[in-house]
mmCIF file of the N, C-alpha and C atoms, coordinates in Angstrom:
data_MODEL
# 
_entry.id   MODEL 
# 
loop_
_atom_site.group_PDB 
_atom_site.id 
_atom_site.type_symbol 
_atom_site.label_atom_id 
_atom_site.label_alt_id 
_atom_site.label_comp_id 
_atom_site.label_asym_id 
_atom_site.label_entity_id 
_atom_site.label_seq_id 
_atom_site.pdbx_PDB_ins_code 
_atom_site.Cartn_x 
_atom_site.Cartn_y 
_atom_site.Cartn_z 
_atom_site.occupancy 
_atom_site.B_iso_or_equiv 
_atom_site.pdbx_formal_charge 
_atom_site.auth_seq_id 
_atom_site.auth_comp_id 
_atom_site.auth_asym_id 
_atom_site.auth_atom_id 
_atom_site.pdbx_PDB_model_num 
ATOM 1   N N  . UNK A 1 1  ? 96.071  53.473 136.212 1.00 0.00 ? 1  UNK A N  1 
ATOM 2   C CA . UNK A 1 1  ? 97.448  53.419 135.768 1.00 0.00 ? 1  UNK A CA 1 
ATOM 3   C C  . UNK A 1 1  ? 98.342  53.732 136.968 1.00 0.00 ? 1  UNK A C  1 
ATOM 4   N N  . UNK A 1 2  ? 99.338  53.258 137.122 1.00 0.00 ? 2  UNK A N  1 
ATOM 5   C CA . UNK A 1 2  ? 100.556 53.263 137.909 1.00 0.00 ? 2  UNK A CA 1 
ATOM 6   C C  . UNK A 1 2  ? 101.743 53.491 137.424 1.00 0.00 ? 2  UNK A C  1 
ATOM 7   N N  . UNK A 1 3  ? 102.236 54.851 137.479 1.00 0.00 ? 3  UNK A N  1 
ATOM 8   C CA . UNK A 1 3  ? 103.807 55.179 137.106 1.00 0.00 ? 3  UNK A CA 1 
ATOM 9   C C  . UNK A 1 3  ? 104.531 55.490 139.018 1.00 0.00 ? 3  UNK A C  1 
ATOM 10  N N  . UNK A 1 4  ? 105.571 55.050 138.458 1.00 0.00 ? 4  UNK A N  1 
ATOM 11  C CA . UNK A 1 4  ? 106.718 55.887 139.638 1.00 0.00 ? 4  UNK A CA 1 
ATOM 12  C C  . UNK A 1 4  ? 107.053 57.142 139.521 1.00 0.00 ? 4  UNK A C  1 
ATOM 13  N N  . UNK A 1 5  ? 106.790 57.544 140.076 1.00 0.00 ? 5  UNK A N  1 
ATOM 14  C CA . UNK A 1 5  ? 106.976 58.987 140.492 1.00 0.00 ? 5  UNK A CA 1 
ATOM 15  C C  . UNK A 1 5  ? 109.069 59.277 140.773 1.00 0.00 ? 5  UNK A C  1 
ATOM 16  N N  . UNK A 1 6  ? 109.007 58.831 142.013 1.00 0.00 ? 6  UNK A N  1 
ATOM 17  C CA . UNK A 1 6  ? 110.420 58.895 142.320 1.00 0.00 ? 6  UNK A CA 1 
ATOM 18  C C  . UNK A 1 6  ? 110.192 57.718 143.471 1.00 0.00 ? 6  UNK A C  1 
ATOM 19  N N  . UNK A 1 7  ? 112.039 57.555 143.696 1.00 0.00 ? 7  UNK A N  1 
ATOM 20  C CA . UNK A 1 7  ? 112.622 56.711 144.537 1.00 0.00 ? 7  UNK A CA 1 
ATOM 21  C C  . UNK A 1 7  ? 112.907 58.033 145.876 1.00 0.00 ? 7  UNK A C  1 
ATOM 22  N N  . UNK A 1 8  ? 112.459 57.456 146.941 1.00 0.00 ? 8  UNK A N  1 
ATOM 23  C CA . UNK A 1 8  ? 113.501 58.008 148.285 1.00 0.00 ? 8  UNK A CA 1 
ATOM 24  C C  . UNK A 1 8  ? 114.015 56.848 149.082 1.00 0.00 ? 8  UNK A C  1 
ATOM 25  N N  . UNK A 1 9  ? 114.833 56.813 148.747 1.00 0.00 ? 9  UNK A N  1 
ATOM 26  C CA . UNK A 1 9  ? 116.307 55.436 149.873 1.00 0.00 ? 9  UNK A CA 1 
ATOM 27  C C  . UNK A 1 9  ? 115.673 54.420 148.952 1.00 0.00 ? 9  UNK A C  1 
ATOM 28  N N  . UNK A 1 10 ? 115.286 53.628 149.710 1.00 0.00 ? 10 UNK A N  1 
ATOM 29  C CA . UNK A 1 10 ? 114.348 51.922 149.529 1.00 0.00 ? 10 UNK A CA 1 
ATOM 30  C C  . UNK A 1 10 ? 112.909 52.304 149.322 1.00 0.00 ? 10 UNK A C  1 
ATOM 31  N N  . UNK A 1 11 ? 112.391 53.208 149.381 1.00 0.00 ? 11 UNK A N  1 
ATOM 32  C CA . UNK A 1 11 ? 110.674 53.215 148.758 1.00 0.00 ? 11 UNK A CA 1 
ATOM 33  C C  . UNK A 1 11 ? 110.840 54.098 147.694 1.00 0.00 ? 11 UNK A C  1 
ATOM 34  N N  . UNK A 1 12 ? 109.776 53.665 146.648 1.00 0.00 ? 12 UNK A N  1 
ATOM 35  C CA . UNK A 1 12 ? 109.381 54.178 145.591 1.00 0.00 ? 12 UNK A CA 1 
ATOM 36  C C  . UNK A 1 12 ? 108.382 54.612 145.462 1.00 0.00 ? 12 UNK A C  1 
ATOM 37  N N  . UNK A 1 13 ? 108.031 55.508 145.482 1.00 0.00 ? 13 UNK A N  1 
ATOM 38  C CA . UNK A 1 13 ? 106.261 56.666 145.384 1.00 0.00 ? 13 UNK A CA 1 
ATOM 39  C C  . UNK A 1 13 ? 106.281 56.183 144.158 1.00 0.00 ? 13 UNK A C  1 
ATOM 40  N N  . UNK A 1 14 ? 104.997 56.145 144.065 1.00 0.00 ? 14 UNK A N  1 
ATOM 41  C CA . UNK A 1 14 ? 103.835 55.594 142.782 1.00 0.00 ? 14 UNK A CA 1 
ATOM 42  C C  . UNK A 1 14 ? 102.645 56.797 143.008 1.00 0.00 ? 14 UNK A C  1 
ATOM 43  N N  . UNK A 1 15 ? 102.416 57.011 141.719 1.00 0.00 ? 15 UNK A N  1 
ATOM 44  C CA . UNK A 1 15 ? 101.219 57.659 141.400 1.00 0.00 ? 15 UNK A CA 1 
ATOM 45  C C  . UNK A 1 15 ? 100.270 57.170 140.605 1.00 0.00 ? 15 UNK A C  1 
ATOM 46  N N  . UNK A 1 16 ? 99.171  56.994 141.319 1.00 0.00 ? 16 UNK A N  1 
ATOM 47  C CA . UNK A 1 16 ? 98.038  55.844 141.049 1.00 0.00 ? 16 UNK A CA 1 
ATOM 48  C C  . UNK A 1 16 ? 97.345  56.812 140.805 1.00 0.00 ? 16 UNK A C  1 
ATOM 49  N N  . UNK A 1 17 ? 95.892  55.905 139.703 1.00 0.00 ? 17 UNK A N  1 
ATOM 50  C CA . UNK A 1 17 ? 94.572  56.628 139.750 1.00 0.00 ? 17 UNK A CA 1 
ATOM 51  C C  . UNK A 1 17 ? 93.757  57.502 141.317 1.00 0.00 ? 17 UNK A C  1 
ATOM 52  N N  . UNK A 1 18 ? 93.996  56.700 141.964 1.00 0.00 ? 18 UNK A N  1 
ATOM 53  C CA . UNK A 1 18 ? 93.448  57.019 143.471 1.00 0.00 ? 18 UNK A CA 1 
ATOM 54  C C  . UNK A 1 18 ? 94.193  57.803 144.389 1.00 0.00 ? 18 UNK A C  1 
ATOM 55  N N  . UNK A 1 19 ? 95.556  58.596 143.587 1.00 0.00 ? 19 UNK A N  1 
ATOM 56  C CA . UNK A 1 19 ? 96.729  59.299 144.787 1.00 0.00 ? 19 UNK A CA 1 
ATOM 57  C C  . UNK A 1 19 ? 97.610  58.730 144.561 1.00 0.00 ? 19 UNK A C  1 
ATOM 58  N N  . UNK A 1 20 ? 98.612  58.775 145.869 1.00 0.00 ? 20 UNK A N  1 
ATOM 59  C CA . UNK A 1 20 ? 99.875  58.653 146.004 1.00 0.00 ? 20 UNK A CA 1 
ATOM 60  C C  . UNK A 1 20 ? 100.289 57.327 146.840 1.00 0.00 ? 20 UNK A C  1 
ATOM 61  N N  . UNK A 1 21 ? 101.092 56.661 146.566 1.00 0.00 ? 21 UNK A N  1 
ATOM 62  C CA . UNK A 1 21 ? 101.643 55.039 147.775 1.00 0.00 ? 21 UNK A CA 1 
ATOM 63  C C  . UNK A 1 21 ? 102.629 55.063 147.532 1.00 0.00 ? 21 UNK A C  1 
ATOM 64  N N  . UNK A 1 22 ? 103.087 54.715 148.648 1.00 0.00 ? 22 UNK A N  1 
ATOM 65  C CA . UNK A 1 22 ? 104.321 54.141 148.994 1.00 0.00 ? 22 UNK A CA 1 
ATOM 66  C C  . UNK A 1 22 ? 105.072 52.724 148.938 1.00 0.00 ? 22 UNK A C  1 
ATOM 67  N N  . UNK A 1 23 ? 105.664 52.250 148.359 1.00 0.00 ? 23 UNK A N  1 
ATOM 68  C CA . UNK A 1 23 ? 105.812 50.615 148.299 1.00 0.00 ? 23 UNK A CA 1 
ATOM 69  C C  . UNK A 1 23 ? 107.649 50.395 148.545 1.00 0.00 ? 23 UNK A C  1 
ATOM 70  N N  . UNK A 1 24 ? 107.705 49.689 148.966 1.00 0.00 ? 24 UNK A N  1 
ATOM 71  C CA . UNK A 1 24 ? 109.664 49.053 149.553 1.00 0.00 ? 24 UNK A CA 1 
ATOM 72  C C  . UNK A 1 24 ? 109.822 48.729 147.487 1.00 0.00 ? 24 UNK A C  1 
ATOM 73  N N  . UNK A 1 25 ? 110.910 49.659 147.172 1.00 0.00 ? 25 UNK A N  1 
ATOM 74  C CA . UNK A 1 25 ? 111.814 49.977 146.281 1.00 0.00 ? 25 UNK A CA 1 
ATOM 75  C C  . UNK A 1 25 ? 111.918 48.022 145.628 1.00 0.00 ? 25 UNK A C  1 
ATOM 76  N N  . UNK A 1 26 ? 112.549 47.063 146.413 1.00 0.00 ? 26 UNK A N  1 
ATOM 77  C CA . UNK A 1 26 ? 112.587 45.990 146.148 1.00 0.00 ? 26 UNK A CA 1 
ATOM 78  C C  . UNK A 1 26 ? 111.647 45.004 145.797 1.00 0.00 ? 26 UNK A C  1 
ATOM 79  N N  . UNK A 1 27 ? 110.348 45.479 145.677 1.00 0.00 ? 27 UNK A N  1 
ATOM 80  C CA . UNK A 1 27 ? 109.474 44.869 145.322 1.00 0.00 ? 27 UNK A CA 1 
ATOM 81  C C  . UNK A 1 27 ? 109.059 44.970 143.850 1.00 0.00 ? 27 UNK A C  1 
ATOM 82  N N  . UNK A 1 28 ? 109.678 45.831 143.302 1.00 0.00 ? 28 UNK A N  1 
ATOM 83  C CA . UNK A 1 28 ? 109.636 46.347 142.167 1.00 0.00 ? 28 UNK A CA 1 
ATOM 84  C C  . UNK A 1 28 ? 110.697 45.486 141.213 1.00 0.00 ? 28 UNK A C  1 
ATOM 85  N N  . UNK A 1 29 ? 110.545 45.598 140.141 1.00 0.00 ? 29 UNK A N  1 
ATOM 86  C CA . UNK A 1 29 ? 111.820 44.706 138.777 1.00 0.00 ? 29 UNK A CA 1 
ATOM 87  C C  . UNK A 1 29 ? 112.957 45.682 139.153 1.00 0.00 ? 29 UNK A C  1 
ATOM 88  N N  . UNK A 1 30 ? 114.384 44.795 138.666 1.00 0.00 ? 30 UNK A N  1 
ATOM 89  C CA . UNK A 1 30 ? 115.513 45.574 139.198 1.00 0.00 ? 30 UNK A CA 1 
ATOM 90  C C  . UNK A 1 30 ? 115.595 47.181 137.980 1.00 0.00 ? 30 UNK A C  1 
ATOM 91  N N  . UNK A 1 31 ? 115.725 46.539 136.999 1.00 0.00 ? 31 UNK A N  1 
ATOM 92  C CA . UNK A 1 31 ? 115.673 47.430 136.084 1.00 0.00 ? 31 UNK A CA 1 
ATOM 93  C C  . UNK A 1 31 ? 114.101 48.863 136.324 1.00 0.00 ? 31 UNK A C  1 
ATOM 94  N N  . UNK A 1 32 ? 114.046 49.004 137.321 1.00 0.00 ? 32 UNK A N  1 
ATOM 95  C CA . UNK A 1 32 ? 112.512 49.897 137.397 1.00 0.00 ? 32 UNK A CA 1 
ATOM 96  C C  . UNK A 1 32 ? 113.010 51.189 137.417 1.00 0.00 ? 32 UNK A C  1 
ATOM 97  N N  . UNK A 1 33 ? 112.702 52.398 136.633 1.00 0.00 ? 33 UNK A N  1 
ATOM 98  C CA . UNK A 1 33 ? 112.710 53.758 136.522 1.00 0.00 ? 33 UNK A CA 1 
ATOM 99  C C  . UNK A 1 33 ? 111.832 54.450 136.900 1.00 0.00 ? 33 UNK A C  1 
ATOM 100 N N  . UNK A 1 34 ? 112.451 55.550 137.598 1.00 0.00 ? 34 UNK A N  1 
ATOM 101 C CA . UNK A 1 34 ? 111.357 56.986 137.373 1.00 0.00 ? 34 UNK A CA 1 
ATOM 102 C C  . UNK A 1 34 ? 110.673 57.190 135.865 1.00 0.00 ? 34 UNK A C  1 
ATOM 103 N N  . UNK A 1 35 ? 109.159 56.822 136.071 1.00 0.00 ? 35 UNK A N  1 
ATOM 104 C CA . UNK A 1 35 ? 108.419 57.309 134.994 1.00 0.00 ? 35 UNK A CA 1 
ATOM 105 C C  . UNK A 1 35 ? 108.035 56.181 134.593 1.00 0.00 ? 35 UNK A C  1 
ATOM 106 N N  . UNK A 1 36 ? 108.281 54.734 134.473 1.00 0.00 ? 36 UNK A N  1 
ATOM 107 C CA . UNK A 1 36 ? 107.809 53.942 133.979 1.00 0.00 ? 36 UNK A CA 1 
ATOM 108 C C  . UNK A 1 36 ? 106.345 53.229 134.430 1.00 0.00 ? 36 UNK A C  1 
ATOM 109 N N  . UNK A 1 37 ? 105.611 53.399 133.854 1.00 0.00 ? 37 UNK A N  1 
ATOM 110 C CA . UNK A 1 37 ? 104.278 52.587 133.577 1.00 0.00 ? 37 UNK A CA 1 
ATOM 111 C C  . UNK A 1 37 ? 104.495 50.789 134.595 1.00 0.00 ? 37 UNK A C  1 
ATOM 112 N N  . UNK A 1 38 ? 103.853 50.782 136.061 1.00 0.00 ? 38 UNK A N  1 
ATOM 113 C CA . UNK A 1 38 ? 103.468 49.262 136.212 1.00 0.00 ? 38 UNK A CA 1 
ATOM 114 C C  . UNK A 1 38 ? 102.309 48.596 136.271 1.00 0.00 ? 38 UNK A C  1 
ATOM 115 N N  . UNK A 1 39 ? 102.591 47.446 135.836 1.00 0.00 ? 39 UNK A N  1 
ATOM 116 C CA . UNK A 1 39 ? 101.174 46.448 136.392 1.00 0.00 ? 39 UNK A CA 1 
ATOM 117 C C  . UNK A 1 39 ? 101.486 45.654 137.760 1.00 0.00 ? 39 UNK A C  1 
ATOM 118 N N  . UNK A 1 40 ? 100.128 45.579 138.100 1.00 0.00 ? 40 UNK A N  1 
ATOM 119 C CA . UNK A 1 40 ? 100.241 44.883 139.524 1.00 0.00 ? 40 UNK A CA 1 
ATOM 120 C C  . UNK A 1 40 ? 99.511  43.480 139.170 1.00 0.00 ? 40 UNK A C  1 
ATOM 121 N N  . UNK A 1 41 ? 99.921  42.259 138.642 1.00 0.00 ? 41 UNK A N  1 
ATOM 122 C CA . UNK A 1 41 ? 99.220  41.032 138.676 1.00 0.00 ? 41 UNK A CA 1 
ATOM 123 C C  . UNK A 1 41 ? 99.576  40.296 139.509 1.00 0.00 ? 41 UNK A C  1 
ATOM 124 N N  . UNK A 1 42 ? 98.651  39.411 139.807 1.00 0.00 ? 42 UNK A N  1 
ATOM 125 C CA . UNK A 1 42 ? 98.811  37.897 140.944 1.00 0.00 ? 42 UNK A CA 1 
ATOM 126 C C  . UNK A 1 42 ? 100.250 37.964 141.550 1.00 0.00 ? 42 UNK A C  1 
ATOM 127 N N  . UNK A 1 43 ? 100.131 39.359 142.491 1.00 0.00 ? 43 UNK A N  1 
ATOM 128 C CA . UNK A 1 43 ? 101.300 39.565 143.312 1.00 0.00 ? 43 UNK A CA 1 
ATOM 129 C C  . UNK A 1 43 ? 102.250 40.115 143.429 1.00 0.00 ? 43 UNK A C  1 
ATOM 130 N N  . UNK A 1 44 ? 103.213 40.476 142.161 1.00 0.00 ? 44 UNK A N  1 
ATOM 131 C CA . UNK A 1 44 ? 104.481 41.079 141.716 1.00 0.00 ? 44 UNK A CA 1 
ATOM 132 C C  . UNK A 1 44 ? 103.512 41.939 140.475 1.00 0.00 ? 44 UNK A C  1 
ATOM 133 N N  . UNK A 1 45 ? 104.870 43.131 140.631 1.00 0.00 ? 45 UNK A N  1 
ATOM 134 C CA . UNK A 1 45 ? 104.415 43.839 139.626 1.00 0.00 ? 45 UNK A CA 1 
ATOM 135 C C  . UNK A 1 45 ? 105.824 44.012 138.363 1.00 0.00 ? 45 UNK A C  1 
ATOM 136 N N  . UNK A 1 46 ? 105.232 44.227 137.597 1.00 0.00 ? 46 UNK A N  1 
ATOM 137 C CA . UNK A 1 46 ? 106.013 44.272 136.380 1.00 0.00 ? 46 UNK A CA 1 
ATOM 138 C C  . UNK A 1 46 ? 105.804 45.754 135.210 1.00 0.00 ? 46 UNK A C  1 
ATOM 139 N N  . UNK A 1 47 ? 107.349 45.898 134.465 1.00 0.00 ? 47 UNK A N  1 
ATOM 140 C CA . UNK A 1 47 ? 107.059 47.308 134.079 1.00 0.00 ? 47 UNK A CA 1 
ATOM 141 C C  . UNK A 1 47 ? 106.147 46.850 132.468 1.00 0.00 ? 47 UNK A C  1 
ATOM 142 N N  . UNK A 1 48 ? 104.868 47.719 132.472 1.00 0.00 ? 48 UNK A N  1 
ATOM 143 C CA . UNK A 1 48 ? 103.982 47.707 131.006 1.00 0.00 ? 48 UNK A CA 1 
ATOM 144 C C  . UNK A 1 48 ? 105.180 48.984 130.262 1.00 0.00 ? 48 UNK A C  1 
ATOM 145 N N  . UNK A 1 49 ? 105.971 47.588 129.199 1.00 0.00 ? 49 UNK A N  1 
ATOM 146 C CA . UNK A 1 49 ? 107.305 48.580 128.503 1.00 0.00 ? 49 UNK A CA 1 
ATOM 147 C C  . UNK A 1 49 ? 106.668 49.376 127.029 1.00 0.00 ? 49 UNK A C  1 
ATOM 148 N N  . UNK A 1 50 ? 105.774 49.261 126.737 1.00 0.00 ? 50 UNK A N  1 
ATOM 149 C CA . UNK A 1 50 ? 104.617 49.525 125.672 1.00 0.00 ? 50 UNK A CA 1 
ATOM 150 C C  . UNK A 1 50 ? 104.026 50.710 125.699 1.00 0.00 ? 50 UNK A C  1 
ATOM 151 N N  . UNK A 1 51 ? 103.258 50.877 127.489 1.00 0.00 ? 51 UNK A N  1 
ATOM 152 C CA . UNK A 1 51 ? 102.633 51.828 128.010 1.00 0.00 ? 51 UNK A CA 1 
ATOM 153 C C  . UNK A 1 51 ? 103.331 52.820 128.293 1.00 0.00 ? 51 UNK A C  1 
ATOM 154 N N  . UNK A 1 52 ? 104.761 52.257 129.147 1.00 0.00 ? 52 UNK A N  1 
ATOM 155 C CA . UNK A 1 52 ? 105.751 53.562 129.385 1.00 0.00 ? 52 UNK A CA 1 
ATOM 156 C C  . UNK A 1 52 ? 105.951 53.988 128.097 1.00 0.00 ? 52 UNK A C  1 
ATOM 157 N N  . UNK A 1 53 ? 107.128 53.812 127.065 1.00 0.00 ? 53 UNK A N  1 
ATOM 158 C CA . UNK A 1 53 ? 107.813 54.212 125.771 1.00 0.00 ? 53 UNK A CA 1 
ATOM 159 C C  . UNK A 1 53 ? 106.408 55.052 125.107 1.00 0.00 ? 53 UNK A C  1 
ATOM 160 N N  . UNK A 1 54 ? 105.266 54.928 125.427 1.00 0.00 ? 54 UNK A N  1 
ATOM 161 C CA . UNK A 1 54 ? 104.009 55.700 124.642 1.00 0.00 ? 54 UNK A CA 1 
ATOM 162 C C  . UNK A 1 54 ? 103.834 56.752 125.683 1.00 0.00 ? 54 UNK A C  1 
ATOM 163 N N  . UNK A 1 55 ? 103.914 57.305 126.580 1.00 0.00 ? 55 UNK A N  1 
ATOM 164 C CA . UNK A 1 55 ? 103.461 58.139 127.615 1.00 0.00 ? 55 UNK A CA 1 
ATOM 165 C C  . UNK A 1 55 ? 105.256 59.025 127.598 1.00 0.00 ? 55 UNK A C  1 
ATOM 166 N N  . UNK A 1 56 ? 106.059 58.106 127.614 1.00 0.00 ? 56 UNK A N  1 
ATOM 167 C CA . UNK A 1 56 ? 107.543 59.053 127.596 1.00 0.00 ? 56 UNK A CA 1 
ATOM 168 C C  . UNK A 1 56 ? 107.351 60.106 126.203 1.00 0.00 ? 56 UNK A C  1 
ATOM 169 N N  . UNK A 1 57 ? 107.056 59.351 125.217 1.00 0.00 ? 57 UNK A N  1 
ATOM 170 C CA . UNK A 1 57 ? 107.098 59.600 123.711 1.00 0.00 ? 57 UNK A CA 1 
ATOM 171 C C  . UNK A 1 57 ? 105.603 61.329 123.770 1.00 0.00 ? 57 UNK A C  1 
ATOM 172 N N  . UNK A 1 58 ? 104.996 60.571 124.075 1.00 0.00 ? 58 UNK A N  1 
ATOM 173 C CA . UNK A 1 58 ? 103.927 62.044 124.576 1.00 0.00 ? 58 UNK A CA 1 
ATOM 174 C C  . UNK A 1 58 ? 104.192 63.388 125.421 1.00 0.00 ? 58 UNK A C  1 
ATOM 175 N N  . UNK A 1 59 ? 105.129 62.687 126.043 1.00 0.00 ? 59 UNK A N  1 
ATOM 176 C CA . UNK A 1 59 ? 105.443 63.748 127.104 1.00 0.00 ? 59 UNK A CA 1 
ATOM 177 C C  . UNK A 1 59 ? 106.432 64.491 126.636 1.00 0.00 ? 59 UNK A C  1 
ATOM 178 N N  . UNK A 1 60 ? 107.345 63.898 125.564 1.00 0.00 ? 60 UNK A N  1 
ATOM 179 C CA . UNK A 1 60 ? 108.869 64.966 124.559 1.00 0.00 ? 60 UNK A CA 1 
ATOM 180 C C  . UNK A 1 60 ? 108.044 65.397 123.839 1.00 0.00 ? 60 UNK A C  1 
ATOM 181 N N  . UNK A 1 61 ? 106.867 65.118 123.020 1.00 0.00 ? 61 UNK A N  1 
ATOM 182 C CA . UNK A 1 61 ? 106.323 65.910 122.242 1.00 0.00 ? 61 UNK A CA 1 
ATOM 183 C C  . UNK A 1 61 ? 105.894 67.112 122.582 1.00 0.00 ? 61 UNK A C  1 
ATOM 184 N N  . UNK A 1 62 ? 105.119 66.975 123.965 1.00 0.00 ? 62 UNK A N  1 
ATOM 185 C CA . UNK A 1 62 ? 104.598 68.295 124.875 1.00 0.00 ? 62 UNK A CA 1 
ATOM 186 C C  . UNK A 1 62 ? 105.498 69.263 124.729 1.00 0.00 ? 62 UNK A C  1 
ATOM 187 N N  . UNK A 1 63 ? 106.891 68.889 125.676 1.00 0.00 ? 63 UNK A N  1 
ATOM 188 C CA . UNK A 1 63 ? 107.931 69.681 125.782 1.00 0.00 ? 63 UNK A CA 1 
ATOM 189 C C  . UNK A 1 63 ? 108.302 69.980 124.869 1.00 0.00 ? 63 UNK A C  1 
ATOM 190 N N  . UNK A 1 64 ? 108.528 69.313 123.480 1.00 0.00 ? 64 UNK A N  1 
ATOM 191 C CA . UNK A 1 64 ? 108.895 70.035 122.698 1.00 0.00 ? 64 UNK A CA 1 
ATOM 192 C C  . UNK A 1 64 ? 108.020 70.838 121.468 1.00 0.00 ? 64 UNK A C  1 
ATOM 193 N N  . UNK A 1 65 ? 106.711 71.306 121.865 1.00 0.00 ? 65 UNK A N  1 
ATOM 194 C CA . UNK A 1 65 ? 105.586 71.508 121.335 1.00 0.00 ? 65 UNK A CA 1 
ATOM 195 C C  . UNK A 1 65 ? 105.560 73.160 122.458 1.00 0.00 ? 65 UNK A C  1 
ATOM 196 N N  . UNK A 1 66 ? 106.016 73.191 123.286 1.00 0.00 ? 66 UNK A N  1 
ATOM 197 C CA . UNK A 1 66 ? 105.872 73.982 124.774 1.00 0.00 ? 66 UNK A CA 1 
ATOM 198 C C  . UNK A 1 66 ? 107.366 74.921 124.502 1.00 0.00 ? 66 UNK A C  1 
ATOM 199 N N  . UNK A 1 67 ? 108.680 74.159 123.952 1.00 0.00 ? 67 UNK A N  1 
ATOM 200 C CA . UNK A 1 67 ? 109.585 74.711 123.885 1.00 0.00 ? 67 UNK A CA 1 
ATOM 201 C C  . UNK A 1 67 ? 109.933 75.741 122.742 1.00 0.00 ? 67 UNK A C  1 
ATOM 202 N N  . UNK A 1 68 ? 109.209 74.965 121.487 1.00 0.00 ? 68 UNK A N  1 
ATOM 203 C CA . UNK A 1 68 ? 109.017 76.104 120.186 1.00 0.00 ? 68 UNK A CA 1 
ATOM 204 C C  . UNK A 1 68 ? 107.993 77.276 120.434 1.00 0.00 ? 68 UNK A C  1 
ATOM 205 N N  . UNK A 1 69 ? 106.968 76.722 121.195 1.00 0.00 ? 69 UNK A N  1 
ATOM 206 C CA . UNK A 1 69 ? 106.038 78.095 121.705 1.00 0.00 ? 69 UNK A CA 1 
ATOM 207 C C  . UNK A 1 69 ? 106.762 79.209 122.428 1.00 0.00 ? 69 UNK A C  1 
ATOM 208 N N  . UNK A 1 70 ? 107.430 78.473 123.228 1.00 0.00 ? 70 UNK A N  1 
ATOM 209 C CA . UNK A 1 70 ? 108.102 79.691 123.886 1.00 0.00 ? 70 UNK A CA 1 
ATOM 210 C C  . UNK A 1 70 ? 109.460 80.141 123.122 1.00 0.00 ? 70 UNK A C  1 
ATOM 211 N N  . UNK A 1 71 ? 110.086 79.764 122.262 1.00 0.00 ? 71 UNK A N  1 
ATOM 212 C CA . UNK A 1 71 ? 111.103 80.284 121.632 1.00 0.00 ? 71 UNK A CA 1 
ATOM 213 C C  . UNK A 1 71 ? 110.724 81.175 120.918 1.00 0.00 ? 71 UNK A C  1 
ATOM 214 N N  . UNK A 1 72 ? 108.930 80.671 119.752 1.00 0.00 ? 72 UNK A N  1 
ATOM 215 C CA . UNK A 1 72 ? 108.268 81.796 119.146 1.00 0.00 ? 72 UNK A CA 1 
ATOM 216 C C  . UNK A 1 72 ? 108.086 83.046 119.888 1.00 0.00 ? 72 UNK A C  1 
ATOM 217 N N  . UNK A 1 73 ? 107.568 83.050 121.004 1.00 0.00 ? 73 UNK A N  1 
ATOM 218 C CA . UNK A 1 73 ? 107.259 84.321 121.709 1.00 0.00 ? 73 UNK A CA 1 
ATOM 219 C C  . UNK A 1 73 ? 108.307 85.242 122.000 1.00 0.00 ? 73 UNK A C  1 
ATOM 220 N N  . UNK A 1 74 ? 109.707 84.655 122.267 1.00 0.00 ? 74 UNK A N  1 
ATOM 221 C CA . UNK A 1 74 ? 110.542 85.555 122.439 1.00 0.00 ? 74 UNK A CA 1 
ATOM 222 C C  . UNK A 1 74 ? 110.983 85.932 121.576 1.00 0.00 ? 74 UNK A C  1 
ATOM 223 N N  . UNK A 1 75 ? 111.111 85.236 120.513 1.00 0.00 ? 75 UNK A N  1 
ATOM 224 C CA . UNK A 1 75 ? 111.658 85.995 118.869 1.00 0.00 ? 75 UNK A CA 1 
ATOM 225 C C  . UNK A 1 75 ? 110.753 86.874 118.651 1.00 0.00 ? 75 UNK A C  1 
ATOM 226 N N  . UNK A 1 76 ? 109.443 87.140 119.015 1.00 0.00 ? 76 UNK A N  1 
ATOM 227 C CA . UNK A 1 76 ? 108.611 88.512 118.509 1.00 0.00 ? 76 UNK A CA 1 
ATOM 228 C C  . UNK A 1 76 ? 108.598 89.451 119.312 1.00 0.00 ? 76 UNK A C  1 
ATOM 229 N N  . UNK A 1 77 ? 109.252 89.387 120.584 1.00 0.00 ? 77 UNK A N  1 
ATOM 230 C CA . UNK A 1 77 ? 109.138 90.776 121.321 1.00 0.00 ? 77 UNK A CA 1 
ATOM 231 C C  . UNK A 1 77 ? 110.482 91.605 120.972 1.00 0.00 ? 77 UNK A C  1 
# 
């Protein structure tokens, strides 16, 4: 799997199964976000909008699964 990590200037860090790369920002769809899920086929890559919206959707649950835990704990001390 391949999400973006972040943008610095014109490159975009990706975090791959194998680490970290670097790729020129413009090679990417214009519409491309921090956090979104890509595929790399026959050349260009494109955002998997399916894969992201399911991994975003997991990740508010965490936080907000992480945020009632910790609200519980402070209401009992």
């Amino acid at each position: 799997m391949t999400i973006i990590d972040r943008f610095e200037g014109s490159i975009a860090v990706l975090e791959t199964d194998s680490g970290i790369t670097n790729i020129e920002r413009s090679l990417l769809p214009e519409n491309a976000a921090e956090g979104d899920v890509l595929i790399y086929d026959d050349g260009s890559w494109s955002i998997d909008k399916a894969a992201t919206e399911k991994r975003r959707s997991r990740i508010k649950s965490r936080l907000k699964r992480l945020i009632n835990k910790t609200d519980k704990r402070g209401k009992n001390d």
